[in-house]
N, C-alpha and C positions, 0 to 999 in steps of 0.2 A: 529320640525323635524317630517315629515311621518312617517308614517308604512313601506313604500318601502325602503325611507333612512337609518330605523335603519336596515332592512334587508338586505339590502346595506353593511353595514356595518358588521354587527353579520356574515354575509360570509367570508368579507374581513378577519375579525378576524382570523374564525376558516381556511382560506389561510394560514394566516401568521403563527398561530403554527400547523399546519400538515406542512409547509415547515421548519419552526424554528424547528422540532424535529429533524432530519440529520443536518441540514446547525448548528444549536449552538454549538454541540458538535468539529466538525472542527474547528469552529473560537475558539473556546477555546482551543485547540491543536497549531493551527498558534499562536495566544497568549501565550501559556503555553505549549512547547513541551513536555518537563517534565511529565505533567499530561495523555500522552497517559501509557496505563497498556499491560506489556507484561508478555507472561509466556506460559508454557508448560503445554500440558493436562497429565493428570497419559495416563500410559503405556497401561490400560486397556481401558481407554476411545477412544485413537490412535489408537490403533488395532480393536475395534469398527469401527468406524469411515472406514478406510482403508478396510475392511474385504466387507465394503455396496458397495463401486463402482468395478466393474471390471477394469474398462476403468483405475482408479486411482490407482490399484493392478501392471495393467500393466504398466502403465509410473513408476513408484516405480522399480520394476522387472529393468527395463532399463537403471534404474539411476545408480542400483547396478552393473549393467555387466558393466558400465565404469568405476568403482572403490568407489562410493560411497556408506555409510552405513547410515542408518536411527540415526537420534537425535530425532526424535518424532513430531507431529503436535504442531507448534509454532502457538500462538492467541496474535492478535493486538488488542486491547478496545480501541476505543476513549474516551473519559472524559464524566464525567456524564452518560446521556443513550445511549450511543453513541453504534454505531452499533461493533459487535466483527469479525474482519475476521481471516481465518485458513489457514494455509499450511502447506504442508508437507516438515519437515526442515531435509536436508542432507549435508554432510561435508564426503569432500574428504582428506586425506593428503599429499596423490600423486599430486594432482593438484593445492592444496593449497587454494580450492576454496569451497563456500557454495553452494547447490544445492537447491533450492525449488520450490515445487508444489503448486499454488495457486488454491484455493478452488472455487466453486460456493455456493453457501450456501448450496446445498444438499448433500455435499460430493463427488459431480462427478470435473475430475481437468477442471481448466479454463484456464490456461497458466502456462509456466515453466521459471525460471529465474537463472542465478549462479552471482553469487555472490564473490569479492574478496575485503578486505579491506585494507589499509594500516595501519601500523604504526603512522607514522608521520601524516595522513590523506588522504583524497582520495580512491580510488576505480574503480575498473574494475566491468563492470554489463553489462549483456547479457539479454536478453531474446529474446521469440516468441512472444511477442504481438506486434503486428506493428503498431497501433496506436499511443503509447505513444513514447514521445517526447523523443531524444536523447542528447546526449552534448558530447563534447568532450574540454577537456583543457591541462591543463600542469599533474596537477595531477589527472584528471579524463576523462574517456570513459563509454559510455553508450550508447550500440548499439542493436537497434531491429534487429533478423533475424529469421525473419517467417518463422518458417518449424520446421515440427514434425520430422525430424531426430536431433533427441539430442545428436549426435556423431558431426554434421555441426555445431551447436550450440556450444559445449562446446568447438572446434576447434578453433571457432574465438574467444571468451572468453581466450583462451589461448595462442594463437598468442597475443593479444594487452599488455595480463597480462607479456609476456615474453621482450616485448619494456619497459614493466614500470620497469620490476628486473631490464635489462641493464641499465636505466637510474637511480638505485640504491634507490628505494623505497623497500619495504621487506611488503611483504604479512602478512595479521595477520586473519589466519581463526585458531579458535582454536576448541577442540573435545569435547564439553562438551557444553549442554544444555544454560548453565548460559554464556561462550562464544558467543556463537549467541545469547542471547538476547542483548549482551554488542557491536556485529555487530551489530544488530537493531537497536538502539541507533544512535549508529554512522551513520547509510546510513540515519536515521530523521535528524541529525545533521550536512550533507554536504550540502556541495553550490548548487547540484542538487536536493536536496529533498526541501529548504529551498529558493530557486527562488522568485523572486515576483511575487504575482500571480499564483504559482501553484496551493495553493489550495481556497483561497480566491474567486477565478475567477473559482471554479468548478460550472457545471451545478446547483449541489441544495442548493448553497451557494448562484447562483445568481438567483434562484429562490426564495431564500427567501429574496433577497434585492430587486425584484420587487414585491412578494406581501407585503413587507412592505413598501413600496412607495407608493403601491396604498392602502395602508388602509389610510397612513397617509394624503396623501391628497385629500383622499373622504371626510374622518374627517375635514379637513380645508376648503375645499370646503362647507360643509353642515354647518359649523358654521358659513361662511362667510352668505349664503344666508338665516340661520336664524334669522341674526340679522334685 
């Protein structure tokens, strides 16, 4: 085998683990739900955090004039070095519903979501991102509507949530940190987060299942023609 071969190769390599660092940690999530780590930052570190964005001072401010109050910056770890993401987690009791801010890494918000759980199972979820995918079934709705007025938002959030009481499901948002991480839980644990394909089939999951295709069959290829 050449000098260009193994250099060939020694690329492919260092492809497959700069992709394999994001994409293993998911697959071991889709494998092992259980193994994602949740939890809440101290009080000092939240107010930190909050105090650096304006923009995420004010969405905060906005949440509160519709009745919600701060539970603190919730953080999601993926397994092993898997990447941590943050929001800023809010619960209503009037509307019986969770409120959160999702993060950019730098602390400015990237989109807003609420959140309602059931009992028995299932879930009402709202957001402004219009990208991601919706569903609707017997015991679940999940409906994007794009727009920064979070009065339109939390409106249709609460319209679908009032179909699901009539039809005799019972909301379960409760007031207490350790509450929303047991919601969190649970939204990993529905038939919507848990789809085939959701995350298996993300961008750098299948980035790392093409540059491990082509290491491995440069490698077969270059054994073949050294023999």
């Amino acid at each position: 085998m050449g000098i260009t071969s193994l250099a060939l190769l020694a690329l492919l390599t260092l492809l497959v683990v700069f992709s394999g660092k994001e994409a293993v940690p998911i697959l071991v999530f889709v494998l092992r739900p259980g193994a994602m780590r949740y939890s809440f930052d101290d009080s000092f570190a939240s107010q930190e955090l909050i105090s650096k964005s304006s923009a995420l001072h004010d969405w905060l401010h906005r949440l509160q004039e519709l009745g919600f109050f701060l539970l603190g910056v919730k953080v999601e770890k993926l397994p092993l070095w898997g990447r941590a993401y943050r929001e800023v987690a809010l619960v209503s009791q009037e509307a019986e519903t969770y409120a959160s801010i999702v993060l950019h890494g730098d602390g400015s918000p990237a989109s807003l979501y609420f959140y309602t759980p059931f009992q028995s199972g299932g879930m009402v979820f709202t957001r402004n991102y219009a990208p991601a995918s919706e569903a609707e079934s017997e015991r679940l709705s999940v409906k994007n509507v794009p727009t920064q007025n979070f009065k339109e938002i939390l409106e249709s959030h609460e319209y679908r949530l009032r179909v699901f009481k009539e039809r005799g499901l019972v909301p379960l948002a409760g007031f207490s940190q350790q509450a929303r991480i047991e919601a969190t839980r649970a939204f990993y644990a529905s038939e919507y987060a848990r789809r085939p394909g959701q995350l298996v089939l993300s961008p750098s999951v299948l980035g790392f299942y093409v540059s491990l295709l082509l290491l491995l069959g440069a490698a077969y290829w270059f054994a073949i023609a050294s023999r």
